[in-house]
C-alpha positions in Angstrom: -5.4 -6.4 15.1 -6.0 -9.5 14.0 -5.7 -12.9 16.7 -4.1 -16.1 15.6 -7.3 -17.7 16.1 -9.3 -15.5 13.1 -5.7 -15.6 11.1 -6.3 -19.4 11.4 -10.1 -19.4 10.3 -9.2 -17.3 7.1 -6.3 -19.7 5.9 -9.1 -22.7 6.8 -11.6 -20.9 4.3 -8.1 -20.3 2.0 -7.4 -23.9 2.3 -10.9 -25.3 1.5 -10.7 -23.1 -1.7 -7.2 -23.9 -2.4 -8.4 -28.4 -2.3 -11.6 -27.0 -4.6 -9.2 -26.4 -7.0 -9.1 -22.5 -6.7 -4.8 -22.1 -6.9 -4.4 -18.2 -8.1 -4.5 -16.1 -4.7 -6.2 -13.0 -6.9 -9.2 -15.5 -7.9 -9.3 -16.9 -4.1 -9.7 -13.1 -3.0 -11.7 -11.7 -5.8 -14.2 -14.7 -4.9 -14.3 -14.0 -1.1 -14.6 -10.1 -2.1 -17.9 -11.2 -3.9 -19.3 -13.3 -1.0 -18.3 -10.8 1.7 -20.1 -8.1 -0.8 -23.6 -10.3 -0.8 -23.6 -10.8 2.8 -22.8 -6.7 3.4 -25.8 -6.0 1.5 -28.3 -8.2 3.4 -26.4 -6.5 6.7 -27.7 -2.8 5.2 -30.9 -4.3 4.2 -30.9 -5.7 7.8 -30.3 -2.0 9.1 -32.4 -0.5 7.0 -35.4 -3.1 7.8 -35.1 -1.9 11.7 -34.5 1.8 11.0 -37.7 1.5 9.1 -39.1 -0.6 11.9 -38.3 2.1 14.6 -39.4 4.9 12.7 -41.9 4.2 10.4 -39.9 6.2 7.6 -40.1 3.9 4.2 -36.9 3.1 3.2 -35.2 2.4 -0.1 -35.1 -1.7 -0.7 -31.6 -3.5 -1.9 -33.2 -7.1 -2.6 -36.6 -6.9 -4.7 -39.9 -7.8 -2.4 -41.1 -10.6 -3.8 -40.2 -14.4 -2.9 -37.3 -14.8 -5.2 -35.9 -11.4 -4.3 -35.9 -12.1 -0.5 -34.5 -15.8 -1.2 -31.4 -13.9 -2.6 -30.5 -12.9 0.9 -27.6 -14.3 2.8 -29.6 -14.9 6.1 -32.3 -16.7 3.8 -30.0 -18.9 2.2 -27.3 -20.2 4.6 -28.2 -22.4 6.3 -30.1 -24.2 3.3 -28.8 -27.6 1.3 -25.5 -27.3 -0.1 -27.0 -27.7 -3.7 -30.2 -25.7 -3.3 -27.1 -22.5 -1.8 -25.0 -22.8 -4.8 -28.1 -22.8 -7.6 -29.1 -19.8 -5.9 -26.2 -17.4 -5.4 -25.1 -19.1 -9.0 -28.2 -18.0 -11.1 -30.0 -15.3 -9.0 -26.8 -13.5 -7.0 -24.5 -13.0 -8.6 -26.1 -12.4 -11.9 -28.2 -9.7 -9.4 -24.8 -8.1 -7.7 -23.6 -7.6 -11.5 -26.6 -5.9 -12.6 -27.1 -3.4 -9.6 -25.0 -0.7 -11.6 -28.3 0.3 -12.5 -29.9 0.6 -8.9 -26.2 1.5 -7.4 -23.5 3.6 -8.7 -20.8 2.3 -5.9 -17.8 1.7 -7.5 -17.8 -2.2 -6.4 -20.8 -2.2 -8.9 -19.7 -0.7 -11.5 -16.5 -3.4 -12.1 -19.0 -6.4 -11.7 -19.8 -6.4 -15.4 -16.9 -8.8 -15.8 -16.9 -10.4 -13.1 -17.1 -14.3 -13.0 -18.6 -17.1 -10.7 -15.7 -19.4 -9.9 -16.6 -21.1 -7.2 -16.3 -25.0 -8.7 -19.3 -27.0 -6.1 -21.9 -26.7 -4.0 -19.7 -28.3 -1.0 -16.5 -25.6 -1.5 -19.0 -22.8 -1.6 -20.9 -24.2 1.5 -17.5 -23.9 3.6 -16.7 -20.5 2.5 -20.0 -19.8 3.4 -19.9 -21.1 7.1 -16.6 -20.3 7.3 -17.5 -16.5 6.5 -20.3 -16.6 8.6 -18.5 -17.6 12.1 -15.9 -14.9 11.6 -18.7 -12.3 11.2 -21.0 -13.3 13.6 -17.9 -14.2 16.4 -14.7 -12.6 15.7 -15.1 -9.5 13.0 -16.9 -6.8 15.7 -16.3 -3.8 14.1 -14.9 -1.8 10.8 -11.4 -2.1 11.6 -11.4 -5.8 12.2 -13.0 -5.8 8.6 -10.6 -3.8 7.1 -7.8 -5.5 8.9 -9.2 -9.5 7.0 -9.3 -7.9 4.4 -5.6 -6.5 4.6 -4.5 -9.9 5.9 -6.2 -11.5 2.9 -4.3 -8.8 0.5 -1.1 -9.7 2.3 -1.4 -13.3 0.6 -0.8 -12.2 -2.7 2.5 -12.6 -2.3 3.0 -12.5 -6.1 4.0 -9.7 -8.3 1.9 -8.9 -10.9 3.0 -7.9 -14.7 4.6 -4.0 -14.8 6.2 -4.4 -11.6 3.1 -3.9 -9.9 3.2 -5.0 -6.1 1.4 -4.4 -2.8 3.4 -1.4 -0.1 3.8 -2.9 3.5 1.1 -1.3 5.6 4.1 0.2 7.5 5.3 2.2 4.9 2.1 2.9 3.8 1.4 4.8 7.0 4.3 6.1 7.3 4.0 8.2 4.1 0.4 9.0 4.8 1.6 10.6 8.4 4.5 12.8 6.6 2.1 14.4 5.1 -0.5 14.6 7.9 -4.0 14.7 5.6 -7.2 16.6 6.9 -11.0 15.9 6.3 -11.0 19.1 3.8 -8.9 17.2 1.4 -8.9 15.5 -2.0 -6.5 12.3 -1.8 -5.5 10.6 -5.4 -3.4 7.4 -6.2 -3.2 7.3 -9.7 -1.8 3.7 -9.4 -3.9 2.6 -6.6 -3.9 -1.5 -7.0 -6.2 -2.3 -4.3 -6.2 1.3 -2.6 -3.9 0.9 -0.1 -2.3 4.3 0.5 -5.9 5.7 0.1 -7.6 3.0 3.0 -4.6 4.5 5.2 -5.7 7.6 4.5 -9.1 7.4 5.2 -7.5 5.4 8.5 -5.7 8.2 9.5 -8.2 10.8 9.3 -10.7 9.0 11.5 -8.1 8.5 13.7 -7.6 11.8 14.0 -10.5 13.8 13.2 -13.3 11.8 14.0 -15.3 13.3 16.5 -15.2 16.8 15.2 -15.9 16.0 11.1 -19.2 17.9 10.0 -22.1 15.9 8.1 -20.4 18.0 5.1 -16.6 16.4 5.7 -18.7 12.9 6.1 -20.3 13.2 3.3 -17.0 14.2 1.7 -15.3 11.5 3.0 -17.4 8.9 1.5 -17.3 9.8 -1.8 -15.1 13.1 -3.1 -12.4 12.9 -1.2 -10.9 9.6 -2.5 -9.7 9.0 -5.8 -7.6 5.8 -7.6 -6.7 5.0 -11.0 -5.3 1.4 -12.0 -5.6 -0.1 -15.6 -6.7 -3.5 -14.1 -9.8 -4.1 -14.0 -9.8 -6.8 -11.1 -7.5 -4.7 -9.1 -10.6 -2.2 -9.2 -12.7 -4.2 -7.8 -10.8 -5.5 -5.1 -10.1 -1.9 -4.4 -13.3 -0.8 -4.4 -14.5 -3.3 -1.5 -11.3 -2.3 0.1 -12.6 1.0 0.1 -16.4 0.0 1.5 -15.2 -2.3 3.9 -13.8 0.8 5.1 -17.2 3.1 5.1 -16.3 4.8 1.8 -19.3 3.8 -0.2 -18.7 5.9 -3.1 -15.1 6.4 -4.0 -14.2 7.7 -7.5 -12.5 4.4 -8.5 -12.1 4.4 -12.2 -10.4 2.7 -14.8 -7.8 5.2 -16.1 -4.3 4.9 -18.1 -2.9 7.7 -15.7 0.1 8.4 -17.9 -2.0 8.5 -21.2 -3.8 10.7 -23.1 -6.8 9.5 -21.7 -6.0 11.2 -18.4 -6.3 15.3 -18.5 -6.9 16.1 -15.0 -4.6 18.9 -13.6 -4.7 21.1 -10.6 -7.0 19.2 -8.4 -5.9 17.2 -5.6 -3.8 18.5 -2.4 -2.7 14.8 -2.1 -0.9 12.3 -3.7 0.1 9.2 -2.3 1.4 6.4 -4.6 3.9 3.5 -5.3 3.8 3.9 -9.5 4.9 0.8 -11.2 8.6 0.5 -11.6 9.5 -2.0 -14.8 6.9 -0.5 -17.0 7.1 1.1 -20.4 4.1 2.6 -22.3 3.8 2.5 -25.8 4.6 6.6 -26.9 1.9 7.6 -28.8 -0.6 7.5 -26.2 1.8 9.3 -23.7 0.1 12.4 -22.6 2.5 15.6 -24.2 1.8 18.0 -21.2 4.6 15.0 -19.2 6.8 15.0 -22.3 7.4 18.1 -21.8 8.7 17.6 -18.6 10.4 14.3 -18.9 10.7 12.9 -22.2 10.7 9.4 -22.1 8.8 5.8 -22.0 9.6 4.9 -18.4 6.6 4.9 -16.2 8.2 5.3 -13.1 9.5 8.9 -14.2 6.1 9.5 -16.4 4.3 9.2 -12.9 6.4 11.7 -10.8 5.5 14.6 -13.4 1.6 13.1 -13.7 1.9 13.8 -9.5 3.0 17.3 -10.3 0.6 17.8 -13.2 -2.3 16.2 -10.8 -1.7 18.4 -7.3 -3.0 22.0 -7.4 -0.4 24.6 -6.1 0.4 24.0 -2.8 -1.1 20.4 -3.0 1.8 17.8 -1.4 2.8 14.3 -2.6 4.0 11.3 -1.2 5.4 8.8 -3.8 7.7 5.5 -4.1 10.5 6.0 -6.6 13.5 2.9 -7.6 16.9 4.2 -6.6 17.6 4.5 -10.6 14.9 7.7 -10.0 17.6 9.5 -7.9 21.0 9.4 -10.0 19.6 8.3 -13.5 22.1 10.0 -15.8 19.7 10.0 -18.8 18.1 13.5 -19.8 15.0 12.7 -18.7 15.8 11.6 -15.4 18.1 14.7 -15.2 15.0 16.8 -16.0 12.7 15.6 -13.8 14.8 15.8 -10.8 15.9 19.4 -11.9 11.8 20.3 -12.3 11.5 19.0 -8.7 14.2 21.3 -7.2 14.1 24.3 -9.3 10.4 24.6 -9.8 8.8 23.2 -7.2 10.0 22.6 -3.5 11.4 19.3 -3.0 11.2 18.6 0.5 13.0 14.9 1.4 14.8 11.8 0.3 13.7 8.9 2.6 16.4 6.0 1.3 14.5 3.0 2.1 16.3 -0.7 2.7 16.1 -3.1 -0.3 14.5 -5.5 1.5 10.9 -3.5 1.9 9.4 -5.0 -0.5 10.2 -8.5 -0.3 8.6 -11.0 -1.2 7.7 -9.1 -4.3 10.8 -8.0 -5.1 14.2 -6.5 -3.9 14.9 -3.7 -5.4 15.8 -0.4 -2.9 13.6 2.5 -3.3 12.9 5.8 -1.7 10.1 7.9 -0.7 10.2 11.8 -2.1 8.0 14.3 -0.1 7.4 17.5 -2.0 5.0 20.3 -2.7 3.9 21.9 -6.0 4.5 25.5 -6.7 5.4 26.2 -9.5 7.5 28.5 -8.4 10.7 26.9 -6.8 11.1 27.1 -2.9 13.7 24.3 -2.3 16.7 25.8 -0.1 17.7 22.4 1.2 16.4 18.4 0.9 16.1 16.3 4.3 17.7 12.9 3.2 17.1 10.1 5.7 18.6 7.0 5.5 16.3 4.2 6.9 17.3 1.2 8.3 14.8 -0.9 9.2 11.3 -0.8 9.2 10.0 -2.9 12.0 10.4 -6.6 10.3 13.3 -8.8 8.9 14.4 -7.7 5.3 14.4 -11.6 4.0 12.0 -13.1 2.5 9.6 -14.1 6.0 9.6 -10.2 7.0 8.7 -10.9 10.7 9.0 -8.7 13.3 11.8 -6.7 14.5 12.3 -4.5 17.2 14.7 -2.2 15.4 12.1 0.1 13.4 13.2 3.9 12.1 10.0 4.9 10.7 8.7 6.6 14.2 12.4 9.0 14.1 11.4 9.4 10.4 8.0 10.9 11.2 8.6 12.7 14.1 12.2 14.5 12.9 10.0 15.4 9.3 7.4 17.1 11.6 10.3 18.8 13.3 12.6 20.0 10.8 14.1 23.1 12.1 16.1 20.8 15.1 17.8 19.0 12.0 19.8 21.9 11.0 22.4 20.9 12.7 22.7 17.0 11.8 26.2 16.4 9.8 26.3 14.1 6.6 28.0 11.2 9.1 24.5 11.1 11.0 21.3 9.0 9.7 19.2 12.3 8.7 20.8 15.5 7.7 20.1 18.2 5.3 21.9 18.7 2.0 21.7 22.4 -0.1 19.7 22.8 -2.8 23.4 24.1 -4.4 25.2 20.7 -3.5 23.1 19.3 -5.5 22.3 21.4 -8.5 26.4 20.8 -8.8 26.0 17.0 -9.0 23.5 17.4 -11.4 20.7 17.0 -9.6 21.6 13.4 -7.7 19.4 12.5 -5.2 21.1 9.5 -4.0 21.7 9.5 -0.1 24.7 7.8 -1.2 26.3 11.2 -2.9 26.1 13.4 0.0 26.7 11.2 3.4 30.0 10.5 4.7 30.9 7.5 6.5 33.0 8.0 9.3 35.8 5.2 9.2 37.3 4.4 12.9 41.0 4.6 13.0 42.9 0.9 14.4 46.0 1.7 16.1 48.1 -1.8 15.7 51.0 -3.1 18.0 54.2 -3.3 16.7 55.1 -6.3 14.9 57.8 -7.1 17.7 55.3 -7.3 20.1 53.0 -9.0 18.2 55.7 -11.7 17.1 56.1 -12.1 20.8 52.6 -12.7 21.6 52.4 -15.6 18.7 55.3 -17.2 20.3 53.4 -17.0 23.6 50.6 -18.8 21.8 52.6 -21.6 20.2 54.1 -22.3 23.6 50.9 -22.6 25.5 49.7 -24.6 22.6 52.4 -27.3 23.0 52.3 -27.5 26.2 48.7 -28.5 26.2 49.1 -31.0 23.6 51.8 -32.8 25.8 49.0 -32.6 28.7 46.8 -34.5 26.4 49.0 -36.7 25.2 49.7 -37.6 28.6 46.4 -38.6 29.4 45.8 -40.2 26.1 48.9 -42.0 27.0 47.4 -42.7 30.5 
């Protein structure tokens, strides 16, 4: 985790943007992304200068050989005059970082054709530079630390963006990557990945857990096949594509995809899906892929994505999604038909109703998370609902820390399903059959099925309450003749 101390360095760098006159939080990140990008290639260039050293093997070259070339690296440049730093990474840099698609098909390269120089003077950009440079060389020690700025940089964007777009808490984040417990043989997709949250949890999780026993094969896997993300902004790419390397996935299949269109035709390949699909959106019809018509005929994205999940896993392949609460007990005939496909075609395994307060600042709408698996074939006897809480911070707008927290119950009683058999609607997780809710049309509101248990208040008598007023008026007169007394006095 990150200390106060670092937290306090990065808002410094945040702050000497923010008086250069760099105000949007996307441009201040997308600007640091690039920086910490040209410094993580003069790091390999470093490594690959001493691996070459120690061996003798020749090694392939980022930075061209000559004077100019070298002069483009961040240990050449910064510590040089403020003017001489901001002519170089200005005209030779950047302009070099944007052309590498050529030399590098990472997926950070490939959205630098757009990208542009902001940074406004030679004295901003010599900050930033210094200010990088400390954390790296005396507080950033390893990949996690990197991955954790970089988080804590995310977490700033604390507005939402157009189609209801908006970062997932970390928390919840995990927590839906651990329901569904991914291992290093997988294929993970977001088809809505932002800046590739659920799949940098992912990738979290599984070197967590798998670490010392993955094969050169699942490595190589892991750097590049395993992850996939699809977003229609073109910045969010790229900031999710350093996301990604900061987190040793150097070649992530990042691309620039309209998941919901007719651009998109993949089917039956992932065993994962782990996404928050925009929620306010509409897409024009036309260019609505027909294979999710047919399962849910409508405009809305947030339905459009739930049968693009379905259409996406192979069979047997599980998903992990976000949904708004109008998801569960929409009474259109699209929302009717989605929810049915989920129950009576596939298995539908839980309802995790989550508190409307998740995703503030952003927004407050509630939401749930749905767990399921693609058959094709049906196999839902009974849903799990949960009703959640709190998820370890304050549902206003600060969301500090809590103690109350549900989400380690929620993961260990999914992983544990047969003891909840049992539960009764009154209790905070408890299973519902597949029957009950075929007869309310498919409703997947917690709401529906759990019954609150309402505590019966046995009352005096009036007499005897009557009598206990009068007792009260009494002792209240009394008292005020004791103070008038010693007012009096």
């Amino acid at each position: 985790m990150l200390t106060g101390e670092i937290r306090n360095k990065v808002d410094k760098i945040w702050t000497d943007m923010w008086a250069g006159g760099i105000t949007n939080p996307l441009t201040v990140i997308e600007q640091l992304t690039y920086l910490m990008f040209i410094r993580s290639l003069d790091e390999k260039e470093l490594e690959n200068e001493s691996v070459e050293a120690l061996s003798g093997e020749t090694m392939q070259k980022i930075f061209p050989q000559d004077e100019d070339g070298q002069a483009m690296r961040w240990s050449k440049f910064k510590n040089k005059d403020s003017r001489e730093i901001y002519h170089i990474v200005g005209t030779k840099v950047f302009p070099f970082i944007k052309a590498m698609n050529g030399i590098s098909s990472s997926a950070f390269s490939r959205y630098m054709q757009d990208a542009m120089f902001l940074i406004p003077t030679p004295q901003v950009l010599q900050k930033i530079i210094t200010g990088l440079d400390e954390l790296y060389e005396h507080d950033i020690k390893n990949l996690d630390m990197q991955g954790d700025l970089y988080e804590y940089m995310l977490g700033k964007l604390s507005t939402a963006g157009q189609n209801g777009q908006f970062r997932t808490p970390k928390q919840i984040r995990d927590m839906m990557v651990r329901l569904l417990a991914p291992t290093p043989r997988d294929k993970i997709c977001d088809p809505a990945c932002g800046t590739a949250g659920f799949l940098v949890s992912s990738a979290e999780f599984i070197r967590e857990r798998y670490e010392a026993e993955m094969t050169s094969e699942q490595w190589e896997h892991f750097a590049g096949d395993m992850f996939t993300g699809f977003d229609t902004d073109r910045t969010m790419l790229r900031l999710s594509a350093m996301n990604l390397m900061l987190h040793s996935i150097t070649q992530p299949h990042i691309n620039y995809v309209d998941s919901v269109s007719k651009q998109n035709n993949i089917s039956s390949t992932y065993d994962i899906v782990l996404a928050n699909p925009p929620f306010t959106g509409t897409v024009d019809a036309e260019s609505i892929n027909d294979n999710l018509k047919a399962v849910c005929n409508t405009k809305k994205t947030e339905l459009l994505f739930v049968a693009l999940f379905l259409r996406m896993l192979r069979k047997g392949g599980r998903c992990s999604c976000i949904v708004p609460d109008g998801v569960l007990f929409g009474t259109t005939k699209a929302h009717n038909a989605l929810r049915k496909e989920l129950v009576e075609n596939h298995q539908l395994q839980a309802v995790i109703s989550m508190p409307s307060g998740v995703f503030k600042p952003y927004a407050g709408v509630s939401t749930a998370v749905l767990v399921f698996t693609k058959t094709g074939a049906g196999g839902t006897n009974k849903v799990w609902f949960y009703d959640m809480k709190a998820d370890g911070y304050s549902l206003d707008d600060k969301r500090t820390p809590i103690e109350a927290n549900d989400i380690p119950d929620i993961i260990a009683r999914f992983h544990n399903l047969d003891d909840e058999a049992d539960r009764k609607p009154t209790e905070q997780s408890f299973f519902v059959d597949k029957s009950a809710i075929a007869a309310n049309d498919y409703d997947l509101s917690i709401n529906r099925y759990k019954e609150v248990v309402y505590e019966k208040v046995e009352y005096d008598p009036p007499a005897v309450i009557m009598a206990r007023l009068d007792e009260l008026t009494l002792d209240i007169a009394s008292k005020m003749e004791e103070l008038r007394g010693l007012i009096g006095g």
